[in-house]
C-alpha positions in Angstrom: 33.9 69.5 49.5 33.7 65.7 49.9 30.5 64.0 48.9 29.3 62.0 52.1 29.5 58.6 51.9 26.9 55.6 52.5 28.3 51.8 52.7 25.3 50.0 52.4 25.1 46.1 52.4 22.3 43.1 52.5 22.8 40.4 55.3 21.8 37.5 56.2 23.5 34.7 58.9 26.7 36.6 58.6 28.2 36.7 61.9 31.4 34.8 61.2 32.2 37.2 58.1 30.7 40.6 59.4 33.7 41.8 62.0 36.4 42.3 59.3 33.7 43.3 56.6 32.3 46.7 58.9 35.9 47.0 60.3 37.3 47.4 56.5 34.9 50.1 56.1 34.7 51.3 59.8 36.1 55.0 57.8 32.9 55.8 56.1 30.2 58.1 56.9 27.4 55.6 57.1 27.3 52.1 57.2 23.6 50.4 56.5 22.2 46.9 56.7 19.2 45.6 55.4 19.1 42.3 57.2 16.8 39.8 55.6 15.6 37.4 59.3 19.2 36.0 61.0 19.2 33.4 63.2 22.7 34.4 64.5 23.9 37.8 66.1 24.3 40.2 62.9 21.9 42.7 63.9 23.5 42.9 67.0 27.2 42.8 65.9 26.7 45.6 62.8 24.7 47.9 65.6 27.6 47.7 67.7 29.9 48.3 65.3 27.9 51.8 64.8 26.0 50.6 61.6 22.3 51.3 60.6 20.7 48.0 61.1 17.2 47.6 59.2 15.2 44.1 58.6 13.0 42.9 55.7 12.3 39.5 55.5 9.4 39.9 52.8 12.3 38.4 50.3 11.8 39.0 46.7 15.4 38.7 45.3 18.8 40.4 45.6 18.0 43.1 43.2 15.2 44.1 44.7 16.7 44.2 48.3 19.5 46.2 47.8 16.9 48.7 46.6 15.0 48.7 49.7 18.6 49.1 51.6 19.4 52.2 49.9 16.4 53.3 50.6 17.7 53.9 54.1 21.1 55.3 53.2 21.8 59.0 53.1 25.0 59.5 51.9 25.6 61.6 48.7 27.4 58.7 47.3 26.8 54.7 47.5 28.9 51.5 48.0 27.3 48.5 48.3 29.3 45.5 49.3 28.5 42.1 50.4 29.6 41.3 54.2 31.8 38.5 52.9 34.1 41.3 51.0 36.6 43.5 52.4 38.1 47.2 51.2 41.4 47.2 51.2 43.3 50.3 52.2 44.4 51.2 49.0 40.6 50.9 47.5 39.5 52.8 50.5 42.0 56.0 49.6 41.2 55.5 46.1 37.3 55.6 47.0 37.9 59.1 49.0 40.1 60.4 46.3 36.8 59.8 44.3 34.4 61.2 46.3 36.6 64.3 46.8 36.6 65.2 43.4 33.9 63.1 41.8 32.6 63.3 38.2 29.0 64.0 38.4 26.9 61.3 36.9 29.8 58.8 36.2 29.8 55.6 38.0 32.7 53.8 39.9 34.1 50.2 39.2 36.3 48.1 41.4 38.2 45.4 41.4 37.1 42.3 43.1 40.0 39.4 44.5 37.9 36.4 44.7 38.5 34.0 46.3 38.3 30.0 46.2 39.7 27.1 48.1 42.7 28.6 49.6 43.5 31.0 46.6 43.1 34.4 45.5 42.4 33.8 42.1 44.8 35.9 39.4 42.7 34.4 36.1 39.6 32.0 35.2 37.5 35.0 35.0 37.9 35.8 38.6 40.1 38.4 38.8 39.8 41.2 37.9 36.2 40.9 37.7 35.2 44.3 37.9 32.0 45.8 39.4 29.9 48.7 39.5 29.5 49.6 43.3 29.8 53.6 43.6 27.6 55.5 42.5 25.3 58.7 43.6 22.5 57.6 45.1 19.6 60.3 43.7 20.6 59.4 40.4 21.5 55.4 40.3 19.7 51.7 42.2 20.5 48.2 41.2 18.1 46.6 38.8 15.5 44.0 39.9 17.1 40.8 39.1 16.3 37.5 41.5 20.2 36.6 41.4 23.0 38.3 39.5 21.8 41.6 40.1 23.7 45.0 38.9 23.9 48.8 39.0 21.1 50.0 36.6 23.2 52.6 35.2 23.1 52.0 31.1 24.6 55.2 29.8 26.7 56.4 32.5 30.4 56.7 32.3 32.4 54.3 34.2 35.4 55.1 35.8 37.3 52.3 36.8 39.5 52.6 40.7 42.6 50.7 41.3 42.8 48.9 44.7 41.2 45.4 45.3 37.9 44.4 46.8 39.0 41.2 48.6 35.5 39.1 47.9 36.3 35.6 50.2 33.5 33.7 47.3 34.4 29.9 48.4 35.7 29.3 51.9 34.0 26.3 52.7 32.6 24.0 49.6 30.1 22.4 50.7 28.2 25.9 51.6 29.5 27.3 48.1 27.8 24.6 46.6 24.8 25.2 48.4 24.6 29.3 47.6 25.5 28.3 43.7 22.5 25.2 43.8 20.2 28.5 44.9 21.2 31.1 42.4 20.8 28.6 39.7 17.1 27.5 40.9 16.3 31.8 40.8 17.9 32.4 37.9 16.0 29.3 36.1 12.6 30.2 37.4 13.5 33.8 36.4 14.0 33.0 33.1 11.1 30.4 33.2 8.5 33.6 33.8 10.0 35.3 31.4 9.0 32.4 28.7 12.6 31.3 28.1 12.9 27.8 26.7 16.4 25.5 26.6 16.7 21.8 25.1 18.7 18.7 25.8 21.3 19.8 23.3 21.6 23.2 24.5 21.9 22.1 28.4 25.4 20.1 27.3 26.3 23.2 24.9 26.5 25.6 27.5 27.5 23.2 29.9 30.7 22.5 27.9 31.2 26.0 26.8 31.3 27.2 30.5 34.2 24.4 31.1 36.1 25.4 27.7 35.4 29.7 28.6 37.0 29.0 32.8 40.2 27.1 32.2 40.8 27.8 28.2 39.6 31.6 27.2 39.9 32.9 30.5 43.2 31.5 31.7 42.2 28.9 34.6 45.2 27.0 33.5 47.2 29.2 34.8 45.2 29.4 38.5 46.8 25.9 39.1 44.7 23.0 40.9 42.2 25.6 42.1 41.5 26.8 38.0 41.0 23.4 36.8 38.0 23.1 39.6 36.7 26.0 39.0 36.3 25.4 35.6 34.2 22.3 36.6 32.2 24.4 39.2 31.6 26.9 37.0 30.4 23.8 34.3 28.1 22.4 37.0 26.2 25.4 37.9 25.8 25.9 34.6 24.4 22.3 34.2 21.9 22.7 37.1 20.8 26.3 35.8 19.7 25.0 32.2 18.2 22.0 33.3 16.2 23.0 36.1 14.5 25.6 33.1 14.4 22.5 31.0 12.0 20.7 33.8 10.2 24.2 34.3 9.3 23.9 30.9 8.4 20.3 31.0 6.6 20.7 34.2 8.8 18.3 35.7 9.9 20.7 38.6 7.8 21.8 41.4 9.5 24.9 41.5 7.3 25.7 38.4 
């Protein structure tokens, strides 16, 4: 017998992406939203669409929430997905292949297609960057990371799915630049609490290294115009994550 199925996302001021997103995954047996205090009509447009629609606005990370949105779920199984990613048909028959004949305790990883200014990215480290995102939901939750949160699932067997997640990461820069500028600040006060230390040297190590890993280890090269600023991106977020824990440490931030 197939293993019901929850599709369970986190949502915020996503009423531009959210029509395609729910329509991608319109097949499951659940869909639930955890939406974290919209301004525009997600609630509204995920309830019509026959989703689950929660709120919780007491915001302590992404980790954290998409704990409390599987909270709600019900399904035998979980996929969590962002609203600004889409299933494709041949990842949804590949995801009820799996739940038709699933391996009890193994987890599930897919493919995501990211993409960035007017590309689906083939290389740089963005494709085929694979992620954990079915998995049974007794057993498995994501871990409590701020920002760059994942499937707490250390000894479990992973069983990787063809078919593509279509993930749209970087449609408009200057709000890109924005959501990167905030997981860097998290992730740098995260570390800060934790008693995590960097130096001048070390900001421009890593800073370089993320440049040299994007376009030279990880093939950005070959991604065209679109790898060469991606390396650069990737550089700059790095930049503003290691010195924003360089003024925590100094007390030079008043994030600290």
């Amino acid at each position: 017998m197939s293993r019901r199925l929850s599709v369970v996302m986190i949502a915020k001021d996503a009423a531009d992406l959210l029509p395609d997103c729910l329509a991608s995954v319109a097949w499951a047996d659940e869909i639930v939203l955890l939406d974290s205090g919209s301004r525009d009509d997600t609630p509204g447009i995920a309830s019509r669409a026959g989703a689950k629609v929660f709120s919780h606005t007491d915001w302590q990370g992404y980790g954290i929430q998409r704990q409390i949105a599987q909270r709600y779920a019900s399904g035998d199984y979980i996929l969590m997905i962002d609203t600004d990613e889409r299933v494709t048909p041949e990842l949804a028959e590949q995801l009820r292949q799996a739940l038709a004949a699933p391996q009890p305790g193994a987890v599930y990883s897919i493919a995501r297609r990211n993409y960035f200014l007017g590309r689906f990215m083939r290389h740089s480290g963005w494709y085929p960057d694979r992620v954990t995102r079915l998995y049974e939901r007794e057993r498995y939750q994501y871990n409590d990371n701020r920002v760059h949160e994942s499937l707490d699932a250390p000894q479990a067997q992973i069983i990787a799915l063809s078919g593509d997640l279509l993930h749209l990461t970087c449609r408009d820069f200057a709000s890109f630049q924005r959501k990167q500028l905030n997981y860097a600040t998290a992730w740098a006060q995260e570390r800060h609490q934790r008693g995590k230390k960097t130096s001048l040297p070390g900001i421009f190590a890593h800073t370089l290294g993320a440049f040299a890993k994007t376009l030279l280890l990880r093939g950005g090269v070959l991604d065209g115009k679109q790898g060469w600023l991606l390396a650069v991106v990737n550089a700059q977020y790095t930049f503003n994550k290691y010195t924003e824990l360089w003024a925590l440490n100094h007390g030079y931030s008043e994030k600290g």
